[in-house]
Kinemage of the C-alpha trace (Angstrom):
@kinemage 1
@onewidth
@group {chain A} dominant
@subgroup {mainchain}
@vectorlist {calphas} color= white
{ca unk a 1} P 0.000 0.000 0.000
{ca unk a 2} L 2.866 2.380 1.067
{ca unk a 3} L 4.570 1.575 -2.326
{ca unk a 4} L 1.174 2.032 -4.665
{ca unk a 5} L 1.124 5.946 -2.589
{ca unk a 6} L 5.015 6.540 -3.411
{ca unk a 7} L 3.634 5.149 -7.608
{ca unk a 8} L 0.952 7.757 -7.335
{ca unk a 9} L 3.075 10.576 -6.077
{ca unk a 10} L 6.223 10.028 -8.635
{ca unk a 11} L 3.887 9.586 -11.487
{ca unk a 12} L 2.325 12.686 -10.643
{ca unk a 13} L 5.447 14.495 -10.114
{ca unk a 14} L 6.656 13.726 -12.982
{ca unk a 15} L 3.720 14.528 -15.182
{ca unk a 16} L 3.438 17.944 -13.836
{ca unk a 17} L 6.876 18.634 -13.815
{ca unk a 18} L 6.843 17.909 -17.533
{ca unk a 19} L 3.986 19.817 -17.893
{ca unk a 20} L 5.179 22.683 -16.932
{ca unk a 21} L 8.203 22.674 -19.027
{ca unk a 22} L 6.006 21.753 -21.809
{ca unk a 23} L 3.509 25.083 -21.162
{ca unk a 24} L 7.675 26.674 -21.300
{ca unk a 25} L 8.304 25.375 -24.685
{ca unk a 26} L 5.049 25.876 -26.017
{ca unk a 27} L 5.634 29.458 -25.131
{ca unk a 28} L 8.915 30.085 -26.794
{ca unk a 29} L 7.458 28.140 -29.947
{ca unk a 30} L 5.080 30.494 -29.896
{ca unk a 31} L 7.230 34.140 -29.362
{ca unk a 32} L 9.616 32.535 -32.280
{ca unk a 33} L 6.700 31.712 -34.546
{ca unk a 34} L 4.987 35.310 -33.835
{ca unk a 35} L 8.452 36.366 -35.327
{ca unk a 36} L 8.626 34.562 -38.577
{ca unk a 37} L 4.983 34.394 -39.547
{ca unk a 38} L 4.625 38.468 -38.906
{ca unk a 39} L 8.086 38.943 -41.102
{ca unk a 40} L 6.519 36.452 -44.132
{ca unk a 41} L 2.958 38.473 -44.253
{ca unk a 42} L 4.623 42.380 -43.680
{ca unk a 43} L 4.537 42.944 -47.331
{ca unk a 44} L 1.274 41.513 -47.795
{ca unk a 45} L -2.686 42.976 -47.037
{ca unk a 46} L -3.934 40.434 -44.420
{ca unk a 47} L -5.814 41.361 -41.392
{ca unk a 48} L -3.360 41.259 -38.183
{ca unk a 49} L -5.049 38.195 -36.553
{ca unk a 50} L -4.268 36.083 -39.548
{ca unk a 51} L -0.627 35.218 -38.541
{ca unk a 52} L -1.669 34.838 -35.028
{ca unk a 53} L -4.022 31.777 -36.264
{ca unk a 54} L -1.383 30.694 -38.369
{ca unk a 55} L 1.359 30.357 -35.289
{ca unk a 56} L -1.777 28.856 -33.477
{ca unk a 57} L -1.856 26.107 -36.178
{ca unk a 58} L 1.265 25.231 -36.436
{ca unk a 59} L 2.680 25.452 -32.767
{ca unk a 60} L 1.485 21.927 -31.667
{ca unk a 61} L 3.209 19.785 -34.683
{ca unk a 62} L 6.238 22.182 -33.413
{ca unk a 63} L 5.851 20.608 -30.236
{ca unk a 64} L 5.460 17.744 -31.191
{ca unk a 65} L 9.217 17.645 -32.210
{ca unk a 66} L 10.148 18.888 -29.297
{ca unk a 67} L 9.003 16.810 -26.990
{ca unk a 68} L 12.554 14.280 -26.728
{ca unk a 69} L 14.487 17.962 -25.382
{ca unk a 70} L 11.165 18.565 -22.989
{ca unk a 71} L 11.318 14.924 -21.251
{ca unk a 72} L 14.974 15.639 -21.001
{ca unk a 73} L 14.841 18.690 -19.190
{ca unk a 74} L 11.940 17.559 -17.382
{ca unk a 75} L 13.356 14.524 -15.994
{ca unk a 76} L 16.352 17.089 -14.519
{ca unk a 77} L 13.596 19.480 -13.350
{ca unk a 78} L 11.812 16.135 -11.309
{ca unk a 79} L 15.081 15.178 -9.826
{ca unk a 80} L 16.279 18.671 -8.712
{ca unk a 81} L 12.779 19.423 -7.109
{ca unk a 82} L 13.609 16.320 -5.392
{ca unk a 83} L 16.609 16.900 -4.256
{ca unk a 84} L 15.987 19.709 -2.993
{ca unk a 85} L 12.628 18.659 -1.117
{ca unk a 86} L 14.655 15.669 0.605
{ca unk a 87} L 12.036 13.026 -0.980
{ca unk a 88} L 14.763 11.030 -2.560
{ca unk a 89} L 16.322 10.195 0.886
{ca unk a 90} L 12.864 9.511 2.358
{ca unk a 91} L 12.077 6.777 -0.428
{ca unk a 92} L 14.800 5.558 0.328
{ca unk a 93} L 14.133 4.762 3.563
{ca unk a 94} L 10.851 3.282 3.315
{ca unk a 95} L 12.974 0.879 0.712
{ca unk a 96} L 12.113 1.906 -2.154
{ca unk a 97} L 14.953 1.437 -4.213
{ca unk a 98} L 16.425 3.831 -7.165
{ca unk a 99} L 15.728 0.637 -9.591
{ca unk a 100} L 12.322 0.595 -8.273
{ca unk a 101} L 11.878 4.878 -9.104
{ca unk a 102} L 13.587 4.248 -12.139
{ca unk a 103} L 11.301 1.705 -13.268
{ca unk a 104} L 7.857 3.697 -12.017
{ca unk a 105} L 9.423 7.035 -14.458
{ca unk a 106} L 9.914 4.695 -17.174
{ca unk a 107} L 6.446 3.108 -17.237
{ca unk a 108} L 5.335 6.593 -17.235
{ca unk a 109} L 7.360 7.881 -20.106
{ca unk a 110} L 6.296 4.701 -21.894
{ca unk a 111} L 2.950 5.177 -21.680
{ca unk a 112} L 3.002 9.278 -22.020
{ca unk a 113} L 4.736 8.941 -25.438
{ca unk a 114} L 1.913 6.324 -26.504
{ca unk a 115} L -0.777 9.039 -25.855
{ca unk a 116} L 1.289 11.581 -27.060
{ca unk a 117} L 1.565 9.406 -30.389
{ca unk a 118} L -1.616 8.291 -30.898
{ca unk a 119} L -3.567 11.625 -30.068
{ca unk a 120} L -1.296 14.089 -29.835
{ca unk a 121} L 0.489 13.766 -33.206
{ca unk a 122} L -3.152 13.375 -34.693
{ca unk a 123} L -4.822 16.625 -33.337
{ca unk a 124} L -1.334 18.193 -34.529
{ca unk a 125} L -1.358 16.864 -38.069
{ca unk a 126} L -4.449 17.990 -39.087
{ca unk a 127} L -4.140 21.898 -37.403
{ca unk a 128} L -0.383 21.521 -39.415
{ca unk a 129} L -2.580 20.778 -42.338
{ca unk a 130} L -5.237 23.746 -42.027
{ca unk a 131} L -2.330 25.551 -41.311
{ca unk a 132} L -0.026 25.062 -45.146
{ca unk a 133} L -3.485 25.311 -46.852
{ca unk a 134} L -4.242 28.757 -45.658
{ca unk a 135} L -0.683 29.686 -45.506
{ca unk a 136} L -0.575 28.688 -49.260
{ca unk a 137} L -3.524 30.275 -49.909
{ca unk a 138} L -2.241 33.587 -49.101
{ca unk a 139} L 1.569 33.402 -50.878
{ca unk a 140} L 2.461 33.748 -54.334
{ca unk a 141} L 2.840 29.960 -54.670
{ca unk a 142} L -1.574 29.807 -54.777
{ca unk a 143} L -1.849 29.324 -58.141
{ca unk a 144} L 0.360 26.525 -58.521
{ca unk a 145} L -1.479 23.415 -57.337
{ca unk a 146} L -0.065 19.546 -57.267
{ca unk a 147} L -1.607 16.596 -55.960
{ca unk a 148} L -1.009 12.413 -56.015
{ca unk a 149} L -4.174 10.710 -56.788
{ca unk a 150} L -4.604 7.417 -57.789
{ca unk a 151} L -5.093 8.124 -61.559
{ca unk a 152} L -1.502 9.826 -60.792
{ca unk a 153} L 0.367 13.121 -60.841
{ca unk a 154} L -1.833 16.083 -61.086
{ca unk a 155} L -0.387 19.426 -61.713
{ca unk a 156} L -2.375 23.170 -62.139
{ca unk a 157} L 0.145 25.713 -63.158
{ca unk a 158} L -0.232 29.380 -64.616
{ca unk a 159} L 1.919 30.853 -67.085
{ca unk a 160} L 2.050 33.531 -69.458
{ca unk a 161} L -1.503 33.541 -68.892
{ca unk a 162} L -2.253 30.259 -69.696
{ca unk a 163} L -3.135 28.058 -66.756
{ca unk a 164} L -2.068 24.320 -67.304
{ca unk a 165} L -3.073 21.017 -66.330
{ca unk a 166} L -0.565 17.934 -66.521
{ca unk a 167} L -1.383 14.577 -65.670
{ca unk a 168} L 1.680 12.243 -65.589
{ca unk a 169} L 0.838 8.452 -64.946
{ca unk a 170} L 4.073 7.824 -63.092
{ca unk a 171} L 7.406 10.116 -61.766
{ca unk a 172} L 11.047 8.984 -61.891
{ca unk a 173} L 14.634 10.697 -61.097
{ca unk a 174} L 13.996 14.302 -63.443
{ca unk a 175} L 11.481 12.404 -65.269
{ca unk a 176} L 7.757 12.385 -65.884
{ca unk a 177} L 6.267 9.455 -67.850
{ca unk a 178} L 2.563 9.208 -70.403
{ca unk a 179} L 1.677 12.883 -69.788
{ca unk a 180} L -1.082 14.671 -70.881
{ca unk a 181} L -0.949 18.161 -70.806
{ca unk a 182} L -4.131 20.730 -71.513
{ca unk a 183} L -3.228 23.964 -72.060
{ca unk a 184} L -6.313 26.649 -71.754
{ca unk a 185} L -6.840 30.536 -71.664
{ca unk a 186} L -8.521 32.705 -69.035
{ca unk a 187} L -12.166 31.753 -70.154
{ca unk a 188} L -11.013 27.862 -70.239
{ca unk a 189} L -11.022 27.932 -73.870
{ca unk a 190} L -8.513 25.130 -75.315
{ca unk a 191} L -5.678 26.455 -76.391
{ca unk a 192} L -4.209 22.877 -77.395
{ca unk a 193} L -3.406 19.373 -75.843
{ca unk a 194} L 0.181 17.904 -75.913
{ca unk a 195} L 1.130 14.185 -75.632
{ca unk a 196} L 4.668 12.817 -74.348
{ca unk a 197} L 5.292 9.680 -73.519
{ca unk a 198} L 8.384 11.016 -71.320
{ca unk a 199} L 9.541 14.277 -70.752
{ca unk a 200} L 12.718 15.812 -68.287
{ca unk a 201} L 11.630 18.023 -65.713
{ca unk a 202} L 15.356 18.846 -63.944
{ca unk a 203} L 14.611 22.248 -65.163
{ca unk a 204} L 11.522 24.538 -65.064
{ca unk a 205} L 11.623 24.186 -69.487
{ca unk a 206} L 10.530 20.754 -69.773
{ca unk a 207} L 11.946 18.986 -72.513
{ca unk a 208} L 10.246 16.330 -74.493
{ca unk a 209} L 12.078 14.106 -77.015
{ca unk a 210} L 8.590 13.407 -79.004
{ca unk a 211} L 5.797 15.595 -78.802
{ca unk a 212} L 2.197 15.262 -80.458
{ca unk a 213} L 0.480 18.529 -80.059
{ca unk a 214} L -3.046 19.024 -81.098
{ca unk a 215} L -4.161 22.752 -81.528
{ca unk a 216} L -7.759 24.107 -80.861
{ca unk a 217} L -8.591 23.233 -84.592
{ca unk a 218} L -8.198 19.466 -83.850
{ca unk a 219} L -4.641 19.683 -86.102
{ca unk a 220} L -2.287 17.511 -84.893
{ca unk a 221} L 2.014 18.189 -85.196
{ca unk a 222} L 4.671 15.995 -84.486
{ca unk a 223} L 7.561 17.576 -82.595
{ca unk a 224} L 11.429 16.448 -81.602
{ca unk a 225} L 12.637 18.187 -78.573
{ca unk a 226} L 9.775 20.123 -77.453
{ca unk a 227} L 10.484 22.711 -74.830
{ca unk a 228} L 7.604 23.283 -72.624
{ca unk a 229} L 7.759 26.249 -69.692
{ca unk a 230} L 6.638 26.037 -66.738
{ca unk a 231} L 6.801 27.021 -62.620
{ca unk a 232} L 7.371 23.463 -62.159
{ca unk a 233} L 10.820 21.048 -61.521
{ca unk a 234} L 11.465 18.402 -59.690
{ca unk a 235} L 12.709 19.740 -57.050
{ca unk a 236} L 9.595 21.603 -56.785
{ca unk a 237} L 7.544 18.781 -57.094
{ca unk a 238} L 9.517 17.011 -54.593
{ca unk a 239} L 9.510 19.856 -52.120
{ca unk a 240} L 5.348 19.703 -52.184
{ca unk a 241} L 5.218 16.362 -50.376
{ca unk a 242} L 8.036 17.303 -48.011
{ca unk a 243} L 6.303 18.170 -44.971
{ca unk a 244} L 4.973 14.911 -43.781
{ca unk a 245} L 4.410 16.414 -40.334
{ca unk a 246} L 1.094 17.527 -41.808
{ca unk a 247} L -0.980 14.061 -42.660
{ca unk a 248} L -2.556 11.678 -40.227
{ca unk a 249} L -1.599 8.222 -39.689
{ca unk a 250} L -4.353 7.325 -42.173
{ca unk a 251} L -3.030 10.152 -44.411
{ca unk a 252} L 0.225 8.917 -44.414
{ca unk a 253} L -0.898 5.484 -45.387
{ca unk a 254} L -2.937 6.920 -48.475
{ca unk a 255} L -0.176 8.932 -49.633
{ca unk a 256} L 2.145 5.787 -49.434
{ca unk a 257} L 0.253 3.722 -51.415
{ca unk a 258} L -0.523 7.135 -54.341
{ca unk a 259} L 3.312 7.614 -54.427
{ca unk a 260} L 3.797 3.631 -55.262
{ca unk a 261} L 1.143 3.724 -57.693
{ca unk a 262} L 2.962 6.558 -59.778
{ca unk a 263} L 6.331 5.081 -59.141
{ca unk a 264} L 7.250 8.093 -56.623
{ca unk a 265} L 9.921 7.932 -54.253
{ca unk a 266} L 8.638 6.581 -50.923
{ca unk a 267} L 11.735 6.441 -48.655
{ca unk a 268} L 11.127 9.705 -46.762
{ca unk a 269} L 7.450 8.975 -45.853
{ca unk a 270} L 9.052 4.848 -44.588
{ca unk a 271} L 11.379 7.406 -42.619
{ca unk a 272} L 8.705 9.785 -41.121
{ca unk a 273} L 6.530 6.313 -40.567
{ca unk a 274} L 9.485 4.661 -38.684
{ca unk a 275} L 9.989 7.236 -36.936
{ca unk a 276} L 6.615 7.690 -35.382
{ca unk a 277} L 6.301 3.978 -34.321
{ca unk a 278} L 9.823 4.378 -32.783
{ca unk a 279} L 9.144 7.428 -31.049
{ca unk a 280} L 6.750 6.184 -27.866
{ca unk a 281} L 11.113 4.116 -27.252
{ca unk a 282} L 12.720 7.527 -28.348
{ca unk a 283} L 11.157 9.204 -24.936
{ca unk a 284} L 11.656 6.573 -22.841
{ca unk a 285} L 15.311 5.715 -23.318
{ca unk a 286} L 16.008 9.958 -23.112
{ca unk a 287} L 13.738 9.602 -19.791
{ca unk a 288} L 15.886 6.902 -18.618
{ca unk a 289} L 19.852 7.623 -19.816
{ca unk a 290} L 18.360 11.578 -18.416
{ca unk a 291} L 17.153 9.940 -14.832
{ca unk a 292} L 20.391 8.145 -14.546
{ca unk a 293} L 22.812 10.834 -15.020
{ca unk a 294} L 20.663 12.856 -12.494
{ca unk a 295} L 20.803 10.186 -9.824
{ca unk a 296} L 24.552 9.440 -10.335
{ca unk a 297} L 25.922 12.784 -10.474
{ca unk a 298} L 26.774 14.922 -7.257
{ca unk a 299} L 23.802 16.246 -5.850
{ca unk a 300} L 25.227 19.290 -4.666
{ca unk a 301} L 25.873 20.856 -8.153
{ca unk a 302} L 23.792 24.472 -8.888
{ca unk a 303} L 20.897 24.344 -10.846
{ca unk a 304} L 22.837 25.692 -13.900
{ca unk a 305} L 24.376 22.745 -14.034
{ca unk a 306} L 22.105 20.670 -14.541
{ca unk a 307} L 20.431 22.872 -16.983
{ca unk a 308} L 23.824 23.303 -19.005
{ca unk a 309} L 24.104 19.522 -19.228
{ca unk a 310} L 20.806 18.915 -20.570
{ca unk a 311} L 21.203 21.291 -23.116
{ca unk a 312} L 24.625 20.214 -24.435
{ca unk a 313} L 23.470 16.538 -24.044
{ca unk a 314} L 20.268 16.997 -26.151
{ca unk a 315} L 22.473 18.739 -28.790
{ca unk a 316} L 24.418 15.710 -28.896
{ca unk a 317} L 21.233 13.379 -29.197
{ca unk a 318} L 20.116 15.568 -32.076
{ca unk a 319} L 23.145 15.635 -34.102
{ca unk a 320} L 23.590 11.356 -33.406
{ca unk a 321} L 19.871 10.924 -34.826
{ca unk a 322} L 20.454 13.813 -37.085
{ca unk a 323} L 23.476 11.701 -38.217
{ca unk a 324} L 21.783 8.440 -38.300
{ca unk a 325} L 18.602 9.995 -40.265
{ca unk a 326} L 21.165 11.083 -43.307
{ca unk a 327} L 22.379 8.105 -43.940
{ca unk a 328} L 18.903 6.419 -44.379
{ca unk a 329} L 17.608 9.054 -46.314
{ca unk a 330} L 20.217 8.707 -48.731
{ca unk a 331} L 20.184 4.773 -48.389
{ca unk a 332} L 23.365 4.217 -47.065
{ca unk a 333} L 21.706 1.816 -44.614
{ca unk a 334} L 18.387 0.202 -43.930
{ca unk a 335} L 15.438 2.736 -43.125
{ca unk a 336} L 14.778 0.271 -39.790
{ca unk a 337} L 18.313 0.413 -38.868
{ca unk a 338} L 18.897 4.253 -39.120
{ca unk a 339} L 15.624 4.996 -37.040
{ca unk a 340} L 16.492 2.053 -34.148
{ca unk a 341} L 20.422 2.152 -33.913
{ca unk a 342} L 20.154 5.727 -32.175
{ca unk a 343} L 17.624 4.342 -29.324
{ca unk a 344} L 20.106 1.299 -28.887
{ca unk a 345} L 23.160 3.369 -28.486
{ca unk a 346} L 21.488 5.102 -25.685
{ca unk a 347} L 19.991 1.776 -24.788
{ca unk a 348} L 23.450 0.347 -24.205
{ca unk a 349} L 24.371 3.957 -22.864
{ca unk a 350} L 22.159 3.739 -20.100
{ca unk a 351} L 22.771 0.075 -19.393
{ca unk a 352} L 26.326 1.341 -18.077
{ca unk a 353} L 24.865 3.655 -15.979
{ca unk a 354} L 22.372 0.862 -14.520
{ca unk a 355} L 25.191 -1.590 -13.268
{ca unk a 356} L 26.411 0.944 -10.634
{ca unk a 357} L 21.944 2.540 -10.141
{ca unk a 358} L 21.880 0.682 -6.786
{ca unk a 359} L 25.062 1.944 -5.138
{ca unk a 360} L 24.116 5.404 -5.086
C-alpha cells in the first residue's frame, strides 16, 4: 500500500513537472513563430489576426518535435525538485529502491509517449494541415497546385496567362512518364493538348524528345525536342510532399500507397513512418539515460548545471539521430536500422549507468 502511494506521487510528479516545461516550450514556440509568420505576411494585405491563427496552427506539430528535449529537461527538473525537497532520501528509507523509481518514471514515459503518439500527433497533423493550406492560400505559390491521386500526378500551373493542367501516370529521377498536358486561356477555352510519352523536368523548361500537339482546330504536329515552360521542376515537385508532419496516420498510409502507384519515391514517408512507431522508445530511453545521469551525479551541483548539461546533451542526441537519419535518407543503410540504432546506443548507454543505479 505504502509503495502504490510513493507510484501515485512520482507519477504525478513527474507529469506535472513535464507539464510545466512543456507550457515553457510551447511558449517560446510560440514568441519565435509570432516572429517569422509576422516577417513572411509584412509585405502583404492580411488582417493582423491572420498570422496569429497561423502560429496557433502550427505550434502543436512544433511541439510535437520537441518533446525528446522537454522529457529531457523535465526529468532534470523532477530530480532537482527532489533533491531539494529531501524526498529522494525519504524513499529511500521506506525501501524503495532507485531501480524501483527508475522503473515507475519509465512506465510513465512509456505510456506518455503512446498518448502523445496516438492523439497528440493526430490533433497536430491535421491543425499543421489547415495551417499550409491557408498559408498557401495567401503566398504567391496559390496558383500553382499539385496533388497524387490514384489516376496519378496532377499538376495546375499558370503561365504567361495560360493556366495548365498535366497529368503524368508515373514520376522517376527528373522524369515524368505518359503525360497529358491541356493547355487553356482565361475563359477555359482550349488552347491545345500535348502528348509525351516522357519528358525531363530537372529544369523549369521541360523537354520532351517526341511531342504530339493538337491545336484548338483538332490539327495535330509531331515535334522532336519540345520545350515546354513552366513554374514546375522536380525539385519543386519534390519539395510539395516534403512536410509529412502535416498528414494523419491514415493520411500517411494513403499517400504511401498514391506515391507507389505513380512510381514516386517513398523512402522519406518509410522514414517519417518509422519514426513515429519508434518514437513512444525515443522518450523513454532519453527519460531513462536523463534519470540516470541525475541520480549518479553529485547532488550538490547548482541548478545551472544541470540545466547546461541537458542542453549540451540533447544537442548531442540531435546531431547522433540527425546523423543516423542522413544516412537512411540517402540509403546508405536500412530505413529500420537508421531509425532504431540511435535508441540502442542510448539503450546500451544507459545500461552502463544501470550496473552501478543501486550503489548510489
Amino acid at each position: 500500500m505504502i509503495l502504490k502511494v510513493y507510484q501515485n506521487h512520482i507519477i504525478k510528479k513527474f507529469l506535472s513537472t513535464t507539464l510545466m516545461v512543456t507550457f515553457v516550450f510551447f511558449g517560446l514556440v510560440i514568441i519565435m513563430s509570432t516572429f517569422e509568420e509576422v516577417t513572411f505576411f509584412s509585405e502583404t494585405d492580411v488582417n493582423i489576426y491572420f498570422p496569429i491563427l497561423l502560429v496557433f496552427l502550427n505550434s502543436f506539430s512544433i511541439l510535437f518535435q520537441l518533446f525528446p528535449f522537454i522529457f529531457l529537461i523535465g526529468i532534470q527538473f523532477f530530480f532537482i525538485n527532489f533533491i531539494n525537497s529531501n524526498e529522494f532520501n525519504a524513499f529511500k528509507s521506506y525501501g524503495l529502491s532507485n531501480i524501483k523509481i527508475l522503473k515507475i518514471i519509465t512506465l510513465s514515459a512509456f505510456v506518455s509517449g503512446v498518448l502523445i503518439l496516438t492523439l497528440f500527433y493526430n490533433f497536430a497533423a491535421i491543425l499543421k494541415f489547415k495551417y499550409i493550406e491557408l498559408k498557401n492560400a495567401e503566398s504567391n505559390d496559390s496558383k500553382y497546385l499539385a496533388s497524387v491521386t490514384e489516376n496519378g500526378l496532377w499538376i495546375k500551373d499558370e503561365y504567361n496567362e495560360d493556366i495548365l493542367f498535366v497529368n503524368a501516370e508515373k514520376i522517376s529521377k527528373n522524369k515524368l512518364h505518359n503525360i497529358e498536358i491541356i493547355v487553356v486561356n482565361n475563359n477555359f477555352s482550349i488552347i491545345k493538348k500535348i502528348f509525351s510519352d516522357e519528358i525531363n523536368i530537372s529544369k523549369n523548361d521541360w523537354v520532351m524528345s517526341q511531342a504530339l500537339i493538337t491545336d484548338k482546330y483538332g490539327k495535330t504536329s509531331k515535334e522532336e525536342n519540345y520545350i515546354f515552360n513552366t513554374n514546375f521542376n522536380y525539385q519543386k515537385i519534390n519539395n510539395l510532399y516534403s512536410d509529412l508532419s502535416s498528414l494523419t496516420f491514415m493520411g500517411l498510409l494513403k499517400h504511401r500507397k498514391d506515391y507507389q502507384l505513380i512510381n514516386y519515391s517513398v523512402i522519406d514517408l518509410d522514414m517519417h513512418i518509422a519514426n513515429l512507431f519508434a518514437y513512444p522508445f525515443y522518450l523513454t530511453v532519453i527519460t531513462i539515460l536523463s534519470s540516470i545521469i541525475m541520480i549518479n551525479i553529485p547532488h550538490q551541483k547548482p541548478k545551472i548545471f544541470y540545466i547546461s548539461g541537458g542542453i549540451i546533451f540533447s544537442v548531442i542526441i540531435y546531431y547522433i539521430t540527425f546523423f543516423f537519419d542522413a544516412l537512411g535518407r540517402n540509403e546508405q543503410i536500412p530505413i529500420l536500422l537508421s531509425v532504431w540504432l540511435p535508441i540502442l546506443l542510448l539503450l546500451i548507454l544507459s545500461s552502463i549507468g544501470v550496473v552501478k543505479l543501486n550503489e548510489k
